[in-house]
C-alpha positions, 0 to 999 in steps of 0.5 A: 562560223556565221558565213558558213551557212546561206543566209536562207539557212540562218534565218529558217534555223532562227525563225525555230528560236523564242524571240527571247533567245533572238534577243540574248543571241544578239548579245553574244556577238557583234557577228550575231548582232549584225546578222539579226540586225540586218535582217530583223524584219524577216527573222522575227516575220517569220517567228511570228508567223510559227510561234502563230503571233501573226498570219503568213503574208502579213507585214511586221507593222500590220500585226502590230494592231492585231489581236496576237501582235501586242507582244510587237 
């Protein structure tokens, strides 16, 4: 079912998830696990920047030492 869908369309769908909810979907299965995996960066960047834990633009390792990016 995970390659019925354009890559883009999974990773927007999974940047609407709770980075909790990304953690546990990636226990359901190693399809899951895979997909998530291998596109980490981008899928929790752009959690990060809707959930408001980072600004647009920003990279994973430069929100880390801001003040939103403790939880990274």
């Amino acid at each position: 079912m995970l390659s019925t869908f354009p890559q883009e369309l999974v990773l927007k769908i999974l940047t609407y998830i709770h980075i909790p909810q990304i953690h546990r979907l990636q226990l359901i299965s190693r399809a899951w696990n895979l997909f998530i995996t291998t596109n980490e960066s981008d899928v929790y960047r752009e959690c990060a920047v809707l959930h408001r834990f980072a600004q647009a633009g920003v990279q994973l390792c430069d929100a880390r030492g801001s003040d939103h990016g403790s939880w990274l």
